[in-house]
C-alpha positions as CSV (number, residue, x, y, z in Angstrom):
1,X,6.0,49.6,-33.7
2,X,5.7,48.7,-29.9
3,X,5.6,45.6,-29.2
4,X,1.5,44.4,-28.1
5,X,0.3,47.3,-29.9
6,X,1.5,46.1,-33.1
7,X,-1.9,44.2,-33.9
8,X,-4.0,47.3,-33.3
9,X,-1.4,49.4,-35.8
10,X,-1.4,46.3,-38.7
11,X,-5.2,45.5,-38.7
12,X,-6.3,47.6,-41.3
13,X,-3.5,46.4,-43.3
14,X,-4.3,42.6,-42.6
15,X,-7.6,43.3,-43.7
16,X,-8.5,45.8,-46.3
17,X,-11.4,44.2,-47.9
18,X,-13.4,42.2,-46.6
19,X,-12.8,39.4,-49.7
20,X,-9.6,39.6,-48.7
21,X,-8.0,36.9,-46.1
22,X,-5.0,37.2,-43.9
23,X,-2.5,34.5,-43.5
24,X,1.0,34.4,-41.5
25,X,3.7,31.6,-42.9
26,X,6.1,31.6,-39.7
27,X,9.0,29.8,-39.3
28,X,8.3,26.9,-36.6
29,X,12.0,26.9,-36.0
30,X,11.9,30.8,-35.0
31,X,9.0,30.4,-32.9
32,X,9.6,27.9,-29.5
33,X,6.1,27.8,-28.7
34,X,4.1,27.6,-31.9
35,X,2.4,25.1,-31.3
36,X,1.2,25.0,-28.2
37,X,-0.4,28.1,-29.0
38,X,-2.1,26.4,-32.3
39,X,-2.8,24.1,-29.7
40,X,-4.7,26.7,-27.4
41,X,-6.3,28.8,-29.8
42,X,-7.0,26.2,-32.7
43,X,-6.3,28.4,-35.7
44,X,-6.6,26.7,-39.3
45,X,-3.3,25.8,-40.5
46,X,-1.0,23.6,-42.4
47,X,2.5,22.7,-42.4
48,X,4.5,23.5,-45.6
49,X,6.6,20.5,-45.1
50,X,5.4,16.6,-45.0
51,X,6.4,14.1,-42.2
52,X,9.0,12.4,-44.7
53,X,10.6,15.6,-45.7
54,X,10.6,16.7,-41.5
55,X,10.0,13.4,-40.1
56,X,11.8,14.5,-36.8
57,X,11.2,18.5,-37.0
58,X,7.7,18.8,-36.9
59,X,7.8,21.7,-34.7
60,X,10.6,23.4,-36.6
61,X,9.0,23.3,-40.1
62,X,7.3,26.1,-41.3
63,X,3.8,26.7,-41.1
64,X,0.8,29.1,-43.1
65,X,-1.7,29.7,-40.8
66,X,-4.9,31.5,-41.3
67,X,-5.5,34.6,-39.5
68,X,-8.8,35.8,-37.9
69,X,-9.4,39.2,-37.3
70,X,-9.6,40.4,-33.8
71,X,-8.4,36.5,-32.6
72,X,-6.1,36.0,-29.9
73,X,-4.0,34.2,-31.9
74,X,-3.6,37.1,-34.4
75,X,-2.6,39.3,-31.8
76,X,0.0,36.9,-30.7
77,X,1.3,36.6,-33.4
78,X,1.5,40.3,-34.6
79,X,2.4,41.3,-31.2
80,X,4.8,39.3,-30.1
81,X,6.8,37.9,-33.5
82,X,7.2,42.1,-34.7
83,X,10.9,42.5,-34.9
84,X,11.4,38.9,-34.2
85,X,12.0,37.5,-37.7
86,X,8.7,35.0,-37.1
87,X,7.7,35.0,-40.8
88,X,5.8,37.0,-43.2
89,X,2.4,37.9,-43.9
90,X,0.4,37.2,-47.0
91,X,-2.6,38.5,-48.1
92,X,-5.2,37.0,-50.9
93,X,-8.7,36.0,-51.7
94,X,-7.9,32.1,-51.6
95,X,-8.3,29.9,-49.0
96,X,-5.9,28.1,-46.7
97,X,-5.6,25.0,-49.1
98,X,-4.7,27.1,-52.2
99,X,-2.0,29.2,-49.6
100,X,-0.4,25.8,-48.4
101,X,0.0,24.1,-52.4
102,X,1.6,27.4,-53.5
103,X,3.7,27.6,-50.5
104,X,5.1,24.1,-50.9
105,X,6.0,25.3,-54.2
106,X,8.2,27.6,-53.3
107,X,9.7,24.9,-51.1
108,X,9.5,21.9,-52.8
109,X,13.3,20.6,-53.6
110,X,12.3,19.0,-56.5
111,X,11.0,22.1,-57.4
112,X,7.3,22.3,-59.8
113,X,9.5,23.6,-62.1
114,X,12.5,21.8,-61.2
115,X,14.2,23.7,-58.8
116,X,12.8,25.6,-55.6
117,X,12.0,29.4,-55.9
118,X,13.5,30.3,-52.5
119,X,13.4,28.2,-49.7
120,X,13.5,30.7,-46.7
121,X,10.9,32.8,-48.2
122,X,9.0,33.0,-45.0
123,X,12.1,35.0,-43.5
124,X,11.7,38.5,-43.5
125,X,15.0,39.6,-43.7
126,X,15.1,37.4,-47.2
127,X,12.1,37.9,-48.6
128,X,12.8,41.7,-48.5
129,X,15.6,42.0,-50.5
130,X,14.3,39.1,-53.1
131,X,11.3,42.0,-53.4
132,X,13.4,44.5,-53.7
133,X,15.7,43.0,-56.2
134,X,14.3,40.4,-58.2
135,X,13.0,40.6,-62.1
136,X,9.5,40.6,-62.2
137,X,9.2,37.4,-63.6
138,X,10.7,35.6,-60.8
139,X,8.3,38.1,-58.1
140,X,4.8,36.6,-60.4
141,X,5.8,33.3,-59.5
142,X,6.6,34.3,-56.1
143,X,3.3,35.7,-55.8
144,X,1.3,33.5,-57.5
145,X,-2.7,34.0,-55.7
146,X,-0.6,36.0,-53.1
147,X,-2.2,39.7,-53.0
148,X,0.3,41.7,-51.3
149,X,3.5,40.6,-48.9
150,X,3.3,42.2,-45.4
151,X,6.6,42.4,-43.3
152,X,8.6,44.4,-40.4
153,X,11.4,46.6,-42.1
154,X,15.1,46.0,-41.1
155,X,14.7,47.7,-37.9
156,X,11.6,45.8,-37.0
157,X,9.9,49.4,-36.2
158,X,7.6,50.1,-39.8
159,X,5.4,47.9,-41.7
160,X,6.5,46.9,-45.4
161,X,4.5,45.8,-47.5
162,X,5.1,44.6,-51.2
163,X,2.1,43.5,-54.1
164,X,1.3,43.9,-57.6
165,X,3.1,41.0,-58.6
166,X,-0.2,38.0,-58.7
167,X,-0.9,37.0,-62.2
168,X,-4.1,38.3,-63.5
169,X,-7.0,35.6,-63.1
């Protein structure tokens, strides 16, 4: 995909249902000016780690943030972190607060369970082969209220997009 086009080419993708909410978790060290462009456009969002986990890293922790259609922070984000390793998209019919306490659970070193899942999983070029290559047990927890995974391929050029893994409510 080229790049500032890229939001025009994922929207319906981002939002296939209207029930359905978008979010990006992007890695804050991947991105130098994150957050002055929360800053500017004021999206909700939540960082996945607490200040005494990233005391001095704010900035480089990572981040779920929710995404608005048609907002010039989506666009951003779509058009200028394609091919860029930014993060991954996630798509579900929760809310930013549910998002951010599964999130954290895939990060938490103590782990819910006792260890984490997989601590880079807002990295594209990890989360896809974990996808790919995991049992399906380990992608349900992965998944947890997480509809479908959205990311750019190896090349950054085509959309990927992995689901069917969220436990059954």
């Amino acid at each position: 995909m080229a790049a500032r086009q890229v939001y025009e080419k994922l929207k319906s993708a981002l939002y296939p249902q209207p029930d359905v909410q978008a979010f990006v978790v992007v890695d804050g060290g991947a991105v130098p000016d994150l957050l002055p462009k929360i800053g500017a456009h004021r999206p909700q969002y939540a960082r996945l780690l607490t200040n005494s986990e990233a005391p001095t890293l704010p900035r480089d922790a990572p981040h779920v943030i929710h995404l608005v259609p048609d907002d010039p922070f989506t666009r951003w984000v779509a058009d200028e972190g394609w091919g860029n390793n930014w993060g991954v998209f996630a798509l579900a019919r929760v809310g930013l607060a549910a998002m951010r306490y599964h999130f954290q659970g895939l990060l938490d070193p103590a782990g819910r369970e006792g260890k984490p899942l997989l601590d880079r999983f807002f990295d594209p070029r990890v989360l896809r082969v974990c996808l790919r290559e995991w049992p399906v047990g380990q992608k349900v927890k992965l998944f947890g209220p997480v509809l479908a995974y959205l990311m750019e391929d190896e090349g950054g050029k085509n959309l990927l997009a992995f689901g069917g893994f969220n436990k059954p409510r």
